[in-house]
C-alpha positions as CSV (number, residue, x, y, z in Angstrom):
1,X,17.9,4.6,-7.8
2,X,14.4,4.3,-7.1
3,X,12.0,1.4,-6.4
4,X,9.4,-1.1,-8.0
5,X,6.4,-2.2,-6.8
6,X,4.2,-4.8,-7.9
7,X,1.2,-7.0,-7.6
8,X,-0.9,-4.2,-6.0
9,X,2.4,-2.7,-4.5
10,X,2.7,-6.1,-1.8
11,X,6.8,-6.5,-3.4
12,X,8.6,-3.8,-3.1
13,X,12.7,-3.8,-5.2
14,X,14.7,-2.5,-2.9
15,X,18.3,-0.4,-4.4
16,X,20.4,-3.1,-3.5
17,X,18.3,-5.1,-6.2
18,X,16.0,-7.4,-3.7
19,X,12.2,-8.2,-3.9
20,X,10.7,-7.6,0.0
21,X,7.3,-8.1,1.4
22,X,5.7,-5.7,3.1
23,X,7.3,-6.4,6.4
24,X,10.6,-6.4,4.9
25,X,11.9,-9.5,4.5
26,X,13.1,-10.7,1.2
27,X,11.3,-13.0,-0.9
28,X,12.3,-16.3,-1.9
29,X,13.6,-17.4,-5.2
30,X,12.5,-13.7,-6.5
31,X,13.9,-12.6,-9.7
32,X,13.3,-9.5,-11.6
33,X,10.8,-10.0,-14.9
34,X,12.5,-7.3,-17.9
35,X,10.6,-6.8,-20.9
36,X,12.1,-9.3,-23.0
37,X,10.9,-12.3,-20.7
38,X,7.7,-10.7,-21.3
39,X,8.2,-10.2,-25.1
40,X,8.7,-13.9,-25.4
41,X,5.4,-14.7,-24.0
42,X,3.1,-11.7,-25.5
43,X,5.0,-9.6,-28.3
44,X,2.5,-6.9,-27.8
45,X,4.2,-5.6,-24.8
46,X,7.4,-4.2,-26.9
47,X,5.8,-0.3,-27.3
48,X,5.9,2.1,-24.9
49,X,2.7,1.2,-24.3
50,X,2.2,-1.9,-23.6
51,X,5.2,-1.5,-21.4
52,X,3.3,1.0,-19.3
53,X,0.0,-1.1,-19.0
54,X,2.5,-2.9,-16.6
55,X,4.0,-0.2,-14.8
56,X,4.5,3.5,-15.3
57,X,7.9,4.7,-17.2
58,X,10.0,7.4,-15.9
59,X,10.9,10.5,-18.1
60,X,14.5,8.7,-18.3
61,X,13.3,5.7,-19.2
62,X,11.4,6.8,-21.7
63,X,14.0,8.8,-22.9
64,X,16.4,5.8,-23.3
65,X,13.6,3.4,-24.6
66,X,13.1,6.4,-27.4
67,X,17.0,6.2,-28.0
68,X,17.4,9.7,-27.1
69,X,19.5,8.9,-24.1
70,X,22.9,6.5,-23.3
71,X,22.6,7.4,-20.0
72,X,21.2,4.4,-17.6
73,X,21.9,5.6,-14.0
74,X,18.4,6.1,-13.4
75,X,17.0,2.8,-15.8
76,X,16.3,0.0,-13.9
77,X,17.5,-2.8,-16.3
78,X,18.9,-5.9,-15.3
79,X,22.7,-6.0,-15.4
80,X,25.1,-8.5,-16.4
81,X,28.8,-8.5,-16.9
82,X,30.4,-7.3,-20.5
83,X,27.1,-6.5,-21.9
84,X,25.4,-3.1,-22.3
85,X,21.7,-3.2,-21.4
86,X,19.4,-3.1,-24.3
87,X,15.5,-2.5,-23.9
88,X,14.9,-5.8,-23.2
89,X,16.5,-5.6,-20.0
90,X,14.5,-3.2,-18.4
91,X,12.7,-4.4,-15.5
92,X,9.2,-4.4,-15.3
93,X,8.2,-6.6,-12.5
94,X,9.1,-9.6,-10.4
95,X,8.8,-13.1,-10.8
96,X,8.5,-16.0,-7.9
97,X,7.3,-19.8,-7.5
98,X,4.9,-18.0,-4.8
99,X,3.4,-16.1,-7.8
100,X,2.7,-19.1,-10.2
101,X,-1.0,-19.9,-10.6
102,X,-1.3,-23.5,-8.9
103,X,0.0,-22.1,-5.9
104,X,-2.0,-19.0,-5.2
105,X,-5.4,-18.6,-3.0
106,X,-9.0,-17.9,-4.2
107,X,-11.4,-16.1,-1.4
108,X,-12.6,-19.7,-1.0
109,X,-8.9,-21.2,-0.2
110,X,-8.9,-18.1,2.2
111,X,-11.5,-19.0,3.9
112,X,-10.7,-22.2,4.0
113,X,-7.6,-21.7,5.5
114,X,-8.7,-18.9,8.3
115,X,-11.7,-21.6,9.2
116,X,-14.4,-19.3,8.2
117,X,-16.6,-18.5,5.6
118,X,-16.5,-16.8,2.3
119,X,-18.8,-14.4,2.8
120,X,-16.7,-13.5,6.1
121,X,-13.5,-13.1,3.7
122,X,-15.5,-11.1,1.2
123,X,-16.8,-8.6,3.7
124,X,-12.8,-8.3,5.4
125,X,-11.9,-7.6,1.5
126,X,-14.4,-5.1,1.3
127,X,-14.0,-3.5,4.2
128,X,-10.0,-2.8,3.3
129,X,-9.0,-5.9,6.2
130,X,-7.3,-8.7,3.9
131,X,-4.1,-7.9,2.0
132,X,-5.4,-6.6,-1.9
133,X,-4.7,-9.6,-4.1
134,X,-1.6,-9.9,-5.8
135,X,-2.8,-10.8,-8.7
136,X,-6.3,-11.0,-10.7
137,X,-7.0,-13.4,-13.3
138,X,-10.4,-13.0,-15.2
139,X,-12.4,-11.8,-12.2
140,X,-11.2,-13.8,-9.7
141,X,-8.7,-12.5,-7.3
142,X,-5.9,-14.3,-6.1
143,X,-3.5,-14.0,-3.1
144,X,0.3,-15.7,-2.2
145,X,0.5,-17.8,0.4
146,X,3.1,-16.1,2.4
147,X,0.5,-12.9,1.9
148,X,-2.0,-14.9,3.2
149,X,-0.1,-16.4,5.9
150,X,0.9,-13.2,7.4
151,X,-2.2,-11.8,7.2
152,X,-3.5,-15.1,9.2
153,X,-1.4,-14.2,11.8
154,X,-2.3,-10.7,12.5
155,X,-6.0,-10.5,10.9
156,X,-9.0,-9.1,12.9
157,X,-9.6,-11.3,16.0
158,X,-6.3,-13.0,15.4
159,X,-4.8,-13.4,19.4
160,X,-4.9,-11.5,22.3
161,X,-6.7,-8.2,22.0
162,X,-4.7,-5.5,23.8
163,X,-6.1,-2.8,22.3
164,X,-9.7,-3.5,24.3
165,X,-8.3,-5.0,27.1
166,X,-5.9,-3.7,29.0
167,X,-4.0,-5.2,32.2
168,X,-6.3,-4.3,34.9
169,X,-9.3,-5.4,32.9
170,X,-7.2,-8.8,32.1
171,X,-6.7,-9.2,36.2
172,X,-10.4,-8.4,37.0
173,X,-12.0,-10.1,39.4
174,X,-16.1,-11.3,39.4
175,X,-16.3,-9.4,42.1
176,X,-15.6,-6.2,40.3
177,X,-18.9,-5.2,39.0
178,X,-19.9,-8.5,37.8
179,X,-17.3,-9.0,35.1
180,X,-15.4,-12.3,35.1
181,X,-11.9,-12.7,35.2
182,X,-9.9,-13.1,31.9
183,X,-6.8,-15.5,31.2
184,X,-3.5,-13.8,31.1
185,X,-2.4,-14.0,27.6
186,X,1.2,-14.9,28.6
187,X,0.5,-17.7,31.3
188,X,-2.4,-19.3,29.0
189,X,0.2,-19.7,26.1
């Protein structure tokens, strides 16, 4: 069976079924979105096309959304006990409280939250250093909080540099060429 991305491939469905972050864990509350939970809110997404505005269809998808094919070992439809999948089962995305629109980030709640400024956050964006955003609405880009919060974590300048410094430039002394000692990352924590 193969995998689903979405929201600029940050969730990834794993075979067993589960939505993960990028670092693997699962996330929360995650359920898969099929086409008819998006048929109920914009009936133009029942065509093939409007199906792959969301995400691109597999030959054998297409195939069994044509009715050419019974066959859905390699469909990714949501399952349930005693009933044969229908089109509206197939899964097209993912849906979680993390996703709904009061609760995302705009580049200002970004910056807010890393203590700097937008402009900072705009040139980390650019520059391919903050997480793509999961989701854009209108022109504004908007990330998850857990997204964000990771990316908080382990953005640029984020803790203790080891790629520049190294132990024996940690443990140097002023005497050593005029450089001043640094903190050792482990005893200052």
């Amino acid at each position: 069976m193969r995998t689903l991305t979405t929201c600029n491939d940050t969730y990834t469905r794993d075979a067993q079924g589960v939505w993960r972050y990028p670092w693997g864990h699962p996330v929360p509350s995650a359920v898969d979105l099929t086409l008819a939970d998006l048929m109920a809110i914009d009936a133009t997404v029942g065509c093939t096309e409007g199906i792959e505005s969301l995400r691109p269809l597999t030959v054998a998808e297409r195939e069994w959304l044509a009715g050419r094919s019974t066959s859905i070992d390699q469909i990714l439809v949501r399952k349930r006990p005693g009933v044969r999948p229908h089109a509206g089962d197939l899964i097209v995305g993912m849906s979680a409280p993390e996703l709904h629109a009061m609760t995302m980030l705009t580049v200002v709640d970004v910056a807010q939250a890393a203590g700097g400024s937008k402009s900072t956050i705009d040139s980390y964006r650019y520059r391919g250093l903050l997480p793509a955003p999961q989701i854009t609405r209108g022109r504004t880009p908007l990330w998850a909080r857990p997204i964000v919060r990771r990316w908080l974590a382990d953005r640029p300048g984020a803790g203790w540099r080891s790629d520049i410094y190294d132990e024996a430039t940690a443990t140097a002394t002023a005497d050593d060429a005029g450089i001043v000692a640094l903190p050792d990352p482990v005893s200052a924590a």
